[in-house]
N, C-alpha and C positions, 0 to 999 in steps of 0.2 A: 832457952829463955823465951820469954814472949818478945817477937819480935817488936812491936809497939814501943816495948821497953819501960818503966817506972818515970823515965824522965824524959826529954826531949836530948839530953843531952850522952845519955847514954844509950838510944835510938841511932843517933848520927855513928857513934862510935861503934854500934855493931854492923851498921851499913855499909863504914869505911872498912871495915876488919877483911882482912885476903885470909884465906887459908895458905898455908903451906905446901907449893906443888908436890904430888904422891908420884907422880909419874911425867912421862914426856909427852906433846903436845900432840894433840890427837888432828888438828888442822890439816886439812891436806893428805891425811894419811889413808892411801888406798887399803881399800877390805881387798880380802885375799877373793880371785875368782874363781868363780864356781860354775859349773856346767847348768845343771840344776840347783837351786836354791831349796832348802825344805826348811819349811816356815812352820813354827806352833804356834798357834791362834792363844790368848788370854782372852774371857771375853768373847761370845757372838750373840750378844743379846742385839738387838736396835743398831747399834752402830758396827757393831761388828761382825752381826751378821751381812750388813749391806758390803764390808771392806770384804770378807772372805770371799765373796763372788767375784768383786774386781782383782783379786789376787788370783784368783782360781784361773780367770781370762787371761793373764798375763803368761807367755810362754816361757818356758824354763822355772816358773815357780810349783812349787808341793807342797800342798798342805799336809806332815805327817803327824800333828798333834793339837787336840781341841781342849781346852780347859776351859770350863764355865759352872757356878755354882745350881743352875735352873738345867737340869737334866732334860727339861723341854729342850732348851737352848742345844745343849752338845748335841742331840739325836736331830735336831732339823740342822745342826750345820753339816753331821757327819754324813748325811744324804747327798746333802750338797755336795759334799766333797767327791763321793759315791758317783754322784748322777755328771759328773765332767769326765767318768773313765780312772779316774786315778785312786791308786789303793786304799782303802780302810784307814782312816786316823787312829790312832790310837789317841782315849777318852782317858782323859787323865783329872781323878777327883780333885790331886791337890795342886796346884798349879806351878808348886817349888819344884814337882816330881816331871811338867812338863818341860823345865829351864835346865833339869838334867840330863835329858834323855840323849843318847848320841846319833838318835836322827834327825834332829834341829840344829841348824846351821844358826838360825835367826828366830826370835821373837815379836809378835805381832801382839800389841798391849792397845786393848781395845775396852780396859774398864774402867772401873769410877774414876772422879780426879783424884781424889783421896789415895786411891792404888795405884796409881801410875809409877812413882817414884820407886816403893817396895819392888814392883814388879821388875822395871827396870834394874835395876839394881840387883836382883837375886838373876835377872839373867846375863848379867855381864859379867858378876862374880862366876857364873857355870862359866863361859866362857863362848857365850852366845853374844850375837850382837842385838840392840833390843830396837824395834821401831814405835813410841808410844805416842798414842792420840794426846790432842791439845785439851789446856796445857798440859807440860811435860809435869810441870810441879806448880805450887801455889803460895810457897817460903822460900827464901833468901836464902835457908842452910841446905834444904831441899837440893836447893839450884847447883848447889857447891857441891853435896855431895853425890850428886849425875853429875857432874866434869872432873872432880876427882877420882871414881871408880873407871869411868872410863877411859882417866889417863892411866889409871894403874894395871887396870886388866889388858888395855890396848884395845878396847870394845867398843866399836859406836855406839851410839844413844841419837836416833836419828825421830823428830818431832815430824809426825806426820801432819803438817801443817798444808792439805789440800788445793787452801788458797792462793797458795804459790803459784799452783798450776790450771789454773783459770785462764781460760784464751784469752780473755783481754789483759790480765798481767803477765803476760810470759810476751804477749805481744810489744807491748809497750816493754817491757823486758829490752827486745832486739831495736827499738827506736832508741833506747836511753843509751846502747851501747854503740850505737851507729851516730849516737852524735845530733838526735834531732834537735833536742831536749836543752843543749848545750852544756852548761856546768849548774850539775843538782845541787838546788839549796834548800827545799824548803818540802816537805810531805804531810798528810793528813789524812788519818787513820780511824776506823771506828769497827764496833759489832754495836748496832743498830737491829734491834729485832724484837716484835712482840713476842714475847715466851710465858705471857701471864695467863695462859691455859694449861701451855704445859707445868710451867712450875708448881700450881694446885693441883696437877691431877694426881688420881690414887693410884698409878703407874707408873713403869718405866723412870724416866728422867724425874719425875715427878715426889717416886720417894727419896731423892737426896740433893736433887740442884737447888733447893727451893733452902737448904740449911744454911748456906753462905751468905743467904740475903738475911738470916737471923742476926748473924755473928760478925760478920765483917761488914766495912765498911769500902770501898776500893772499886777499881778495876776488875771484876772475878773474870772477864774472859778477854783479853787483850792480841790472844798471836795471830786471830784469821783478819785482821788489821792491820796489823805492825808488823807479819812477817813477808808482805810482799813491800813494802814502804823499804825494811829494810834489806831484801836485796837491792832494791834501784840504788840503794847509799850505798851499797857492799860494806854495810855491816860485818867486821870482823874479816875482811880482805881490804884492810886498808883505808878504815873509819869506823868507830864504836859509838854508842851511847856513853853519855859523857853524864848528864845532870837530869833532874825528873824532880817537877814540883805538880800537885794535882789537889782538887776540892773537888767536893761533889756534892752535888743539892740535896733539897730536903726530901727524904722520904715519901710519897703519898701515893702513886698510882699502884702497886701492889694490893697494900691494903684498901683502896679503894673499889678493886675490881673484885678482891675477896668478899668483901663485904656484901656488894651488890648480885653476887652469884650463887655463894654459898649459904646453908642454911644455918638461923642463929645459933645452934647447937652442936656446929660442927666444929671439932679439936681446931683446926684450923686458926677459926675466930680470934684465937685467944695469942697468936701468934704478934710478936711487933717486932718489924723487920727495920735493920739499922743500914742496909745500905741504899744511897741515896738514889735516886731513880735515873740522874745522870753524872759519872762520873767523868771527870776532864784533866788531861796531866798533858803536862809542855815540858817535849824533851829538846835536848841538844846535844848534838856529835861534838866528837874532837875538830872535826873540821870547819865547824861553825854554821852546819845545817840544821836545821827546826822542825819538830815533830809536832802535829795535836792530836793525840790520842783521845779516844771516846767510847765509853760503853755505859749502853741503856738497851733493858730488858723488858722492860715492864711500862714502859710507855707507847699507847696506840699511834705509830708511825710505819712508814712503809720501812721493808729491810733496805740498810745501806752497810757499806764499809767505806763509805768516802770514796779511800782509794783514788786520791788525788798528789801529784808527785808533780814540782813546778820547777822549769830549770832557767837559765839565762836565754834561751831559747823558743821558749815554747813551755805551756804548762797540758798534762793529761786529768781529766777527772770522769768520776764510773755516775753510773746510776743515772743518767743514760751513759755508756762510753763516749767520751767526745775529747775533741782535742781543739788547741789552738797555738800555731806557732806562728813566730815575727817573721811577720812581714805578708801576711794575708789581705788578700784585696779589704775582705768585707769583715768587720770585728767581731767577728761572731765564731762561737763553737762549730767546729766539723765533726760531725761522727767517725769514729774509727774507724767501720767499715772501708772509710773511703783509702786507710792505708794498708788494709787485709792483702793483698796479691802481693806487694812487694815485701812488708813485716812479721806476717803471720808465722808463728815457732815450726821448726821443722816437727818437733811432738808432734802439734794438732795438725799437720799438714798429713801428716804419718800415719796417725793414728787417730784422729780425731772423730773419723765415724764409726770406728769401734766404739771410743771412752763414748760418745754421745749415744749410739745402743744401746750401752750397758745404764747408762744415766742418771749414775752414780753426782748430783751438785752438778749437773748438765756436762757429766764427762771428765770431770775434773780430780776426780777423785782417781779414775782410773790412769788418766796422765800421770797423778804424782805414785801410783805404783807399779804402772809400765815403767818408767823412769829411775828408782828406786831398785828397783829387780834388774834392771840393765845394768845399774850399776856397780851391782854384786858383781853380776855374772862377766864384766869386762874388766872387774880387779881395777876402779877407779873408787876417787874417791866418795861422800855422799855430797848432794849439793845444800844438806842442810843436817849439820852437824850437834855435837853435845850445847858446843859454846855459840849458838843459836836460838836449843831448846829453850835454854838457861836465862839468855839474856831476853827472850821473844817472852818466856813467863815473868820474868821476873817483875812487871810493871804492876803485880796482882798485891807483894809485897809491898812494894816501894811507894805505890799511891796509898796504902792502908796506913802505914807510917807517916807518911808528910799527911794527910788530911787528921790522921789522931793530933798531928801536932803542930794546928794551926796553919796547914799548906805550907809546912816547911821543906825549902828547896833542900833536894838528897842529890850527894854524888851516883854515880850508875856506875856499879862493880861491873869489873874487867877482868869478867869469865877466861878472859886468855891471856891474862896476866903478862900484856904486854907483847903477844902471840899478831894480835892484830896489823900491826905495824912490819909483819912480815921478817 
């Protein structure tokens, strides 16, 4: 059905709706380990070509399969793959034929948003584990059916959500578990980013990002926000999302920079775009913590993700990094820096002037697939799971519904169906 739904009243009723558990709870449950990991790429155009290099870096990973529909794309990654020493991929036209093959361990899902879910999903049913770019999915049932396949096959669905592994979150990461912070209540979240270049252009990103801003109205890109917000809460180790009400303003800076760029006779022109230029949703946990969620694309502002996380103790906020904890001479922000020597993640301590080499989002990228491969390779669990993907997209759904329906407050389905509570 259309999520939106005909009524307001039958909206809420599909939002409330669980499915039926298919299998047992995938939380916690270590991947079998592997000496070498062998990874098929989906996907190396733009983005995926920049993640095969950082996988390529990573020790004990192999790329043994490339699938991509731009025959440019498969022969400049298979070089790649070539020019690091390690064997010939095999070039696989259809991508169902790379999710079968029995020298893929794992799946690397680096295409549209639209295909993420298909993708994942046909390699979990092989019986591969899948790792797909953000978001994981962009619907409600979507979301359901990546936590169901994965409970049934026994397959992770692992959202490679980068932002996780950003020196200053993983940093503040080891402050919040050390106690600085005190008891977390309250976080605030955004993607913040002019993209009204890219979303007109007659390229890359540009022939399909730009369609969501036609047809939806919502959230379209929520997890490089919310999913570092919700490790600090331990989302789903013992606190979830609980409720999610959100509005979003009117329309205009899209069309306005269309206007002013493109020529009168360009197809473009004729385009009217329905999502709003800022979207805002206020969440809350079971524990009575408070989320503000934020995305705007199309309005001339510097990049942010907030990335603000405030405890009984002390509150952290990004863009510059800085912090402030009780009982400070002077009432002012400190820069993080000043707590690097003693907080700094053992990753970036480890590893951090490789990821920063390689310079992949200033290293970050490579963090969360050093980190990811380790975690094949020592048979533990992942640190960001199916009922992560699920709950980390699902804000894309849930604010397009409450705003079709007067900013009506929505429960926030419980991916772990009571999993979280341990």
């Amino acid at each position: 059905m259309n999520e939106i739904g005909r009524s307001a009243e039958e909206a809420l009723e599909y939002v409330k709706t669980v499915p039926k558990r298919q299998g047992e709870m995938m939380l916690g449950v270590p991947f079998e380990p592997l000496e070498t990991v062998r990874v098929g790429f989906i996907g190396v155009g733009g983005r995926g070509y920049g993640q095969l290099h950082e996988v390529l870096a990573v020790e004990g990973a192999q790329v043994t399969a490339i699938s991509d529909p731009v025959a440019g794309h498969t022969a400049r990654a298979k070089q790649a793959v070539e020019s690091k020493g390690q064997p010939t991929p095999a070039i696989e036209e259809d991508w169902r034929r790379l999710c079968d093959r029995e020298d893929v361990d794992f799946v690397y899902i680096c295409s549209r948003w639209e295909d993420h879910v298909p993708h994942a999903l046909q390699a979990m049913e092989s019986g591969k584990h899948a790792a797909v770019e953000v978001p994981a999915s962009t619907t409600l049932s979507d979301c359901w059916r990546l936590v169901d396949t994965s409970e049934r096959t026994r397959r992770h669905c692992t959202m490679l959500e980068n932002c996780c592994y950003e020196y200053a979150e993983m940093m503040i990461m080891n402050m919040i578990r050390a106690g600085l912070l005190g008891t977390i209540t309250h976080g605030e979240a955004a993607y913040i980013h002019d993209l009204r270049s890219t979303l007109l252009a007659d390229e890359s990103e540009g022939l399909w990002r730009r369609d969501p801003h036609i047809w939806r109205n919502a959230n379209l890109y929520p997890t490089h926000g919310l999913g570092p917000i919700a490790r600090y809460m331990d989302i789903h180790r013992g606190d979830r999302f609980t409720r999610l009400v959100s509005m979003s303003s009117l329309s205009a800076s899209l069309a306005e920079y269309r206007d002013a760029t493109l020529p009168a006779d360009n197809p473009k022109r004729q385009e009217v775009y329905r999502c709003g230029d800022m979207n805002l949703a206020l969440m809350q946990t079971a524990l009575g913590r408070t989320v503000v969620l934020q995305h705007d694309v199309v309005t001339p502002r510097p990049y942010s993700r907030i990335n603000l996380i405030q405890g009984t103790k002390g509150t952290f906020c990004d863009y510059p990094p800085r912090i402030f904890l009780d009982g400070q001479r002077e009432h002012d922000w400190v820069p993080l820096d000043a707590f690097r020597k003693e907080y700094e993640h053992d990753l970036w301590r480890q590893q951090g002037e490789l990821a920063r080499k390689l310079g992949g989002h200033g290293g970050m990228d490579f963090i969360m697939n050093y980190r990811l491969i380790q975690c094949i390779r020592e048979g533990v669990s992942p640190e960001m799971d199916v009922y992560d993907a699920a709950a980390w997209s699902a804000p894309t759904a849930l604010s397009e519904i409450s705003v079709a329906w007067d900013n009506m407050p929505l429960p926030f389905p419980d991916f772990t169906r009571g999993g979280w509570q341990g």
